[in-house]
N, C-alpha and C positions, 0 to 999 in steps of 0.2 A: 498413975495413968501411963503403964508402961507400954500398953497394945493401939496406940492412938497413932501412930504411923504406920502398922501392919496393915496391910490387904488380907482378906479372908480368903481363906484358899476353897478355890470353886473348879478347881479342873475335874471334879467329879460329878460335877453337873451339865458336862457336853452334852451336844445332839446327839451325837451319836449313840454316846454310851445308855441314852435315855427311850432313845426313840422306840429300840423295839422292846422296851416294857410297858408299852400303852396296849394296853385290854381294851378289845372291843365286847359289849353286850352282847349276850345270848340273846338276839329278835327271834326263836323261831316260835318262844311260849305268847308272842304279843299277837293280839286279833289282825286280821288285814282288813283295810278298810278301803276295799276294791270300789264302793258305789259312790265314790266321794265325787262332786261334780270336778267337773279338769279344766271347765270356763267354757267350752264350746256349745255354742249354740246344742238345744234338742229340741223335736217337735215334741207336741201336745197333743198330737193325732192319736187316737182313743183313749186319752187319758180325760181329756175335758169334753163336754156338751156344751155345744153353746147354746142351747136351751136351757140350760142350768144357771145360764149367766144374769146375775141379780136373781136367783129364787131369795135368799137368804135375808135380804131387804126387810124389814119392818120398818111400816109407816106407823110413827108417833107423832101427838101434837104436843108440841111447848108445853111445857108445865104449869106455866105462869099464863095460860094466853088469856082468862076470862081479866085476870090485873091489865094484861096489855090491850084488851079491846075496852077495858071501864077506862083506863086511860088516853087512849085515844079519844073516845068519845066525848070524854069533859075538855081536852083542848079543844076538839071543833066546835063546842058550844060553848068554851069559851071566846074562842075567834069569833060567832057569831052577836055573843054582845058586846064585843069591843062596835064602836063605829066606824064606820070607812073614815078612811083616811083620806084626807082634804086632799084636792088636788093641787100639785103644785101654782104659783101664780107665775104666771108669764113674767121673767124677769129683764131686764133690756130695755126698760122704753114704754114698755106693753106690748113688745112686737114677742109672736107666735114662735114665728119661726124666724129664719136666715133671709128668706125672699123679700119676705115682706117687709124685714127692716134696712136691708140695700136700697130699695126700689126710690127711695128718697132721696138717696146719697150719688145717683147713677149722672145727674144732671148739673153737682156741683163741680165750679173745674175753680183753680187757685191760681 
């Protein structure tokens, strides 16, 4: 392992001596691609009708809709044989409301 303290001799890789062997490509066989957008705004003035806007629209119905209206239909008859639902019971005393169970309470003093 005699070359393990050597440096590699690279002075023949300057800029200089490199820089003017860099080849540029012949572009004049490649297409131009002049219509390319450049980001700026363009109008649409006779390019679009707005009469034409939504022609293209087709109206479809759901696939499944006769599953979703036989569905529908058996939960509202089923909601209709459940029975109403009890009304709650006045909790409190038997007092209704707020009023009516102060109005008793308004005359004691301590």
């Amino acid at each position: 392992m005699a070359g393990q303290g050597k440096k590699p001799h690279l002075s023949g890789y300057n800029y200089g001596a490199i820089s003017s062997l860099v080849l540029t490509a012949d572009r004049s066989a490649l297409p131009r691609r002049n219509k390319e957008p450049n980001g700026a705004p363009t109008s649409l003035v006779g390019r679009v009708n707005p009469r034409d806007m939504g022609s293209h629209v087709q109206c479809e119905t759901p696939k499944d809709l006769e599953k979703k209206k036989k569905k529908a239909s058996d939960g509202q008859d089923a909601s209709e044989k459940q029975p109403a639902k009890r009304k709650t019971q006045a909790t409190g005393f038997g007092y209704t409301d707020i009023i009516e169970a102060t109005q008793d309470v308004e005359g004691l003093t301590y």
